[in-house]
C-alpha positions in Angstrom: 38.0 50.7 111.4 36.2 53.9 110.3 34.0 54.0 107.0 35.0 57.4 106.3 36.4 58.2 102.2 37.6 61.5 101.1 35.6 61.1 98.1 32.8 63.1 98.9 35.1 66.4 100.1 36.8 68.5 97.7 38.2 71.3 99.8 40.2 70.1 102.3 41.9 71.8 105.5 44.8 70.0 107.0 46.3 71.1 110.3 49.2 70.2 111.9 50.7 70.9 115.0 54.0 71.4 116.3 54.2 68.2 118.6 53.9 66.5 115.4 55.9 68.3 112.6 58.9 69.5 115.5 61.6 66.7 116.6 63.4 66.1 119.7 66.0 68.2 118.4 63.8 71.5 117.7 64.1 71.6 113.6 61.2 70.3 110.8 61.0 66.2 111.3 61.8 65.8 107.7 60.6 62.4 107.5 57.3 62.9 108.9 56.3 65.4 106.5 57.7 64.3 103.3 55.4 61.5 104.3 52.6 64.2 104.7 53.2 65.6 101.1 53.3 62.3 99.7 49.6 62.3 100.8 49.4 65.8 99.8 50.3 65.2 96.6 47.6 61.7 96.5 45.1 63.8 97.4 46.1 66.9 95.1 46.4 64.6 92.1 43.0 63.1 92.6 41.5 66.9 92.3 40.9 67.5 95.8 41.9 71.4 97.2 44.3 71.2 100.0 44.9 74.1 102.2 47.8 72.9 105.5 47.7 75.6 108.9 50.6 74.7 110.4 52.2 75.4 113.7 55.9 75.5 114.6 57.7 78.4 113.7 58.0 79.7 117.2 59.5 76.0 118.1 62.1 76.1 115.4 63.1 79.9 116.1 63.7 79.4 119.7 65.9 76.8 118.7 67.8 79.3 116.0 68.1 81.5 118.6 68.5 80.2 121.4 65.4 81.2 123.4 63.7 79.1 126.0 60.0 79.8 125.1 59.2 78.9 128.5 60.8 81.7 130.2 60.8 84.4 128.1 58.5 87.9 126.8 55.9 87.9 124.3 58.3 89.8 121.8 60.9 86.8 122.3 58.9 84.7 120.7 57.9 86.7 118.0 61.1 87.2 117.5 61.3 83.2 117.3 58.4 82.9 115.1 60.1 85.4 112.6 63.1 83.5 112.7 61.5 79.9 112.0 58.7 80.9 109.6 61.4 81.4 107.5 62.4 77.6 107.5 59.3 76.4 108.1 57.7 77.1 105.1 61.1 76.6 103.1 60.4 73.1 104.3 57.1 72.6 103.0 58.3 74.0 99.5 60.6 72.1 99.0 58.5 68.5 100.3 55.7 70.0 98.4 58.1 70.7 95.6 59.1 67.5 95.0 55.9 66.3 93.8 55.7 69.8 91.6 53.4 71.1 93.7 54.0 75.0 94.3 53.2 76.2 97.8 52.3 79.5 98.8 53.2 81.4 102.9 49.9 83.0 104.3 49.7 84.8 107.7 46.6 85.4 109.4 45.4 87.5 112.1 42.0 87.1 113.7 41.0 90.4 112.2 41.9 88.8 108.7 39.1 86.3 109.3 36.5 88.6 111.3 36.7 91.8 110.0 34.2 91.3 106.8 36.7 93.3 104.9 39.7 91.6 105.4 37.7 88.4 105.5 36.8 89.5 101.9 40.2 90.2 100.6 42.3 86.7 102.7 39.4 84.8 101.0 40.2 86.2 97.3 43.5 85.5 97.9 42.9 82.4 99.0 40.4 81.4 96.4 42.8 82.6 93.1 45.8 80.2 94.8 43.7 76.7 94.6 42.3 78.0 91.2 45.8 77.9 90.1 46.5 74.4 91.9 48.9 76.4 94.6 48.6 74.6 98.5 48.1 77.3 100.5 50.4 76.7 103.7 49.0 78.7 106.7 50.0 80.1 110.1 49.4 83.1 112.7 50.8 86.4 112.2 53.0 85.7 115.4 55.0 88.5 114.6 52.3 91.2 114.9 49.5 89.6 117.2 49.4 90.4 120.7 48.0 88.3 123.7 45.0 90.1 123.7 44.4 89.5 119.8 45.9 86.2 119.3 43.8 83.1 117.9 45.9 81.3 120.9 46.0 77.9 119.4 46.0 76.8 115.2 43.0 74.3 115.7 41.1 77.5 115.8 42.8 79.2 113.0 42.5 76.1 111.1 38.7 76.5 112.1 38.6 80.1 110.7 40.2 79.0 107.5 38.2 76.4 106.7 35.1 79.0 107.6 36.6 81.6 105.1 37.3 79.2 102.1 33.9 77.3 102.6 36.1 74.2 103.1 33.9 70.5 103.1 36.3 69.0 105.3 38.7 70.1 108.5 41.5 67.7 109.3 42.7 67.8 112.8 46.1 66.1 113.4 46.5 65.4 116.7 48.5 63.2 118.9 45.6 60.8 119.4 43.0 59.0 117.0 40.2 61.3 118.4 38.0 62.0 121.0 37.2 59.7 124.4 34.8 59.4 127.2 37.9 60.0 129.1 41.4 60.4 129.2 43.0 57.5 127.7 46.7 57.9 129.0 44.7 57.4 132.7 41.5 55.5 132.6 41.9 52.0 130.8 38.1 52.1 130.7 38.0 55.4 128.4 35.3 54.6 125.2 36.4 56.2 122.1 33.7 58.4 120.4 34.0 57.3 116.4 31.0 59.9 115.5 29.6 63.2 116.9 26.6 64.8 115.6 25.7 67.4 117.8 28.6 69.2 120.0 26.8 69.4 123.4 27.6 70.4 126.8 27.8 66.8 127.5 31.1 66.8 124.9 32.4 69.7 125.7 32.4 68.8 129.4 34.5 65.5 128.0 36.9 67.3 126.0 38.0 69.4 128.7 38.6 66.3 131.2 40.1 64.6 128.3 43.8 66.4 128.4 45.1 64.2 125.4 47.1 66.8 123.2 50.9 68.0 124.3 51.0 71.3 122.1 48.9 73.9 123.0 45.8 73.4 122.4 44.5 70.3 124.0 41.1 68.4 122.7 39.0 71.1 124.6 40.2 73.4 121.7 39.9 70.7 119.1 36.2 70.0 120.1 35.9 74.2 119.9 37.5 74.7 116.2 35.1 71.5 115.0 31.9 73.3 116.5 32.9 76.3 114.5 33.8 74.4 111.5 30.7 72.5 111.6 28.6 75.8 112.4 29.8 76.7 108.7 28.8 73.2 107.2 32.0 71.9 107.4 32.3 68.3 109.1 35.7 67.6 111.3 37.8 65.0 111.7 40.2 64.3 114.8 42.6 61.7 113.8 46.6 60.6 114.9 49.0 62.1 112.8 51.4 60.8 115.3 52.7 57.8 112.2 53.7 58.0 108.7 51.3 59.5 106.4 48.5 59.8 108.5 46.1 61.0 105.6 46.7 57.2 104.1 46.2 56.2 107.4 42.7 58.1 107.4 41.8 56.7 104.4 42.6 53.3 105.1 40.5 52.9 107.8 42.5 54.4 110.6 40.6 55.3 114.0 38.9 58.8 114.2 36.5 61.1 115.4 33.9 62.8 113.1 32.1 65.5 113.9 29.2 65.8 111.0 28.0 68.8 110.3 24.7 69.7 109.3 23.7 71.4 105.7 26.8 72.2 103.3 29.4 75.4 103.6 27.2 77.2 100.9 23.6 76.7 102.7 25.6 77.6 105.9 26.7 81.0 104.2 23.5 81.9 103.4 21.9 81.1 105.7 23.9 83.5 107.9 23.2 86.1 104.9 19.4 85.7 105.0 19.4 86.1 108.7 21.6 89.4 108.8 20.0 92.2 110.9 22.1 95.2 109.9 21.8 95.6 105.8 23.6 99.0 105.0 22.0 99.5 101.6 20.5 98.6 98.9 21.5 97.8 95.0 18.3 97.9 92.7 19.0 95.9 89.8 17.5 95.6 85.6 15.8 92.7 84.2 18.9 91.4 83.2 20.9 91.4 86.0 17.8 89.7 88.2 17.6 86.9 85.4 21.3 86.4 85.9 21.8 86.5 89.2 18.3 83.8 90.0 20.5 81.7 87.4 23.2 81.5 89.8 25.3 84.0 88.2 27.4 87.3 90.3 26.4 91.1 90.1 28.4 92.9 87.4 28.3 96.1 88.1 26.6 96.5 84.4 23.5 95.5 86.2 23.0 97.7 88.4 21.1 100.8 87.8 20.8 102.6 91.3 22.5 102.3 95.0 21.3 103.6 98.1 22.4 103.7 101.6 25.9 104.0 103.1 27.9 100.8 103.1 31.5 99.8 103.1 33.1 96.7 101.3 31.9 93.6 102.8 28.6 94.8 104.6 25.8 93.0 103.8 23.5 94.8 101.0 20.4 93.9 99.4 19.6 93.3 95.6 16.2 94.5 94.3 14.5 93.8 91.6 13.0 96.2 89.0 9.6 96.3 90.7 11.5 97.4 93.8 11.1 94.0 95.5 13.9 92.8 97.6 14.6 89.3 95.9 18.2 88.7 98.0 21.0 89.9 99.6 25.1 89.9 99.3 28.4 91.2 100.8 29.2 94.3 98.9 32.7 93.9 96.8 32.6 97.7 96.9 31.5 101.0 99.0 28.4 102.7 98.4 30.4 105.5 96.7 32.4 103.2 94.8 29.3 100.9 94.1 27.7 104.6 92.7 30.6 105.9 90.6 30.8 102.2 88.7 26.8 101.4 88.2 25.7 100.8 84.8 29.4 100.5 83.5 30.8 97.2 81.8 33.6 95.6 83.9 36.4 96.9 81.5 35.4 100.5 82.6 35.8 100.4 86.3 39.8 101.1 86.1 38.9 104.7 84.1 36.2 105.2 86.5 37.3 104.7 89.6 41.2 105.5 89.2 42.3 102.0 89.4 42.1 98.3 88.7 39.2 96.7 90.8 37.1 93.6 90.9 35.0 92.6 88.3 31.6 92.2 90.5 29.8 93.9 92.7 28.3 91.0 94.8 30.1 87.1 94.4 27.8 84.6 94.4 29.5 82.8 96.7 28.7 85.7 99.0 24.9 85.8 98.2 21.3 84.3 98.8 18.8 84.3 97.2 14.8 84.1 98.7 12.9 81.7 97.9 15.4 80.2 95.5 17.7 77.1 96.1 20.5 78.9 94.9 
């Protein structure tokens, strides 16, 4: 039995594939995941934040329609996955439902999570739905990707997501209780791994012999999405979600793999923000603003009383102080000309200023670091 408890993890990302949540028959196994929201709804009422990426809506539209996915043209089965996102998340809503818990569709593209400015905007989004207690339920853009721009699998999306929302925990569901020195299904003398702290060659060399998943991704892809996840301080679990509530399961005791990762999603963040190499400008900041911001507070734009440099929203941009001293640095909620027309100006002035309704700061500070402060 594992020691692991959920109660050190408050964002959580769940992901579940389609060899778990599909039946024989190609529809939702309704069973299986009113089991999942009952744990969903544990979890939710004990104040963790649940986000679910979740696969099969290409399974349940080739059933709608007809189509072997098998045999059949990329726009086939976006044409499938048009068809069952439809039901597919109609079927969370109304297991999630139950427990008056509202869920919310998201689709991502990989530009949604790489582009800094989309990455920006899916994370707002993201962020405002689990302030409000929403579970976000998540899936690929399958109707607009392409081969060449596809995440290919959801253990990676899940990855991405749990990346972008600085999530403490990623949840793998898969159709074993985690990872082995071998196959298990062929070799009686395969060892399960209960613990991974670094992801070496050595693992990934294992994961790829170790062909243990029937959707399409595989533990080689599992063992890929944790060493993101745990890149952005976010430790991952590979556990069987092939039983009835598999999260009570997990917290029962159940066998799994964990993959710890080093540091927290936050030191992670900035860490990667410290090290940046390309810093577009520059926001020189009062007295005020510095004392705020070194008290862990965002940039208003109020605080700011120059910009320099030629940035868009979400390049990284350094803060200075009023002796001209670069004291930390941020992704920019708003272009340099934007950033120029707004400085000095309280937040209820940015609408007549700029035309329209925009955010409140000009750096998060989520999405800043500080030198030679912990925060």
């Amino acid at each position: 039995m594992s020691d692991f408890s959920f109660e050190k993890y408050r964002r959580l990302v769940i992901k579940v594939g389609s060899s778990l949540l599909i039946g024989d028959d190609g529809h939702v196994h309704r069973r299986w995941l009113e089991g999942l929201a009952d744990d969903v709804a544990t979890l939710h009422g004990q104040g963790h934040e649940l986000l679910i990426v979740t696969s099969g809506a290409i399974a349940i539209g080739s059933t709608i329609l007809g189509i072997n996915k098998r045999r059949v043209r990329l726009e086939d089965l976006q044409a499938a996955a048009a068809a069952g996102q439809v039901q597919l998340v109609h079927a969370y809503q109304e297991v999630l439902g139950e427990h008056n818990i509202i869920a919310a569709q998201v689709l991502l593209t990989p530009g949604d999570t790489e582009n800094r400015r989309r990455f920006l905007n899916a994370r707002s989004t993201l962020s405002r739905l689990l302030e409000r207690f929403v579970v976000p339920v998540i899936n690929e853009n399958d109707t607009v990707a392409t081969e060449e721009i596809r995440y290919g699998d959801n253990d990676r999306l899940a990855a991405r997501v749990a990346q972008l929302v600085m999530a403490d925990l990623l949840i793998l569901l898969s159709d074993v209780d985690g990872l082995y020195s071998a196959d298990p299904r062929q070799n009686k003398d395969a060892v399960h791994i209960a613990e991974v702290r670094q992801i070496s060659d050595e693992i990934l060399a294992i994961a790829g012999e170790t062909r243990s998943d029937v959707g399409s991704g595989g533990m080689a892809t599992k063992v890929q999405a944790a060493r993101i996840a745990t890149h952005a301080g976010c430790s991952t679990i590979v556990t069987s979600g092939a039983i009835d509530r598999p999260l009570s399961a997990l917290a029962a005791g159940a066998r799994c793999t964990i993959f710890r990762a080093e540091g927290t999603p936050a030191s992670a963040r900035k860490q990667w923000l410290a090290g940046a190499l390309e810093v577009r400008g520059e926001l020189h900041l009062d007295a005020g603003a510095t004392r705020a911001l070194r008290a862990g507070g965002s940039l208003l734009p109020v605080g700011v009383v120059a910009v320099s440099g030629n940035f868009r929203r979400g390049d990284v941009v350094s803060v200075l102080d009023t002796n001209g001293t670069e004291f930390g640095r941020g992704l920019a909620e708003y272009s340099s000309d934007e950033a120029t027309l707004i400085a000095g100006c309280q937040s209820d002035q940015i609408e007549v200023r700029l035309g329209y309704r925009g955010r409140s700061v000009m750096l998060h500070h989520d999405e800043l670091v500080l030198f030679g402060n912990e925060r």
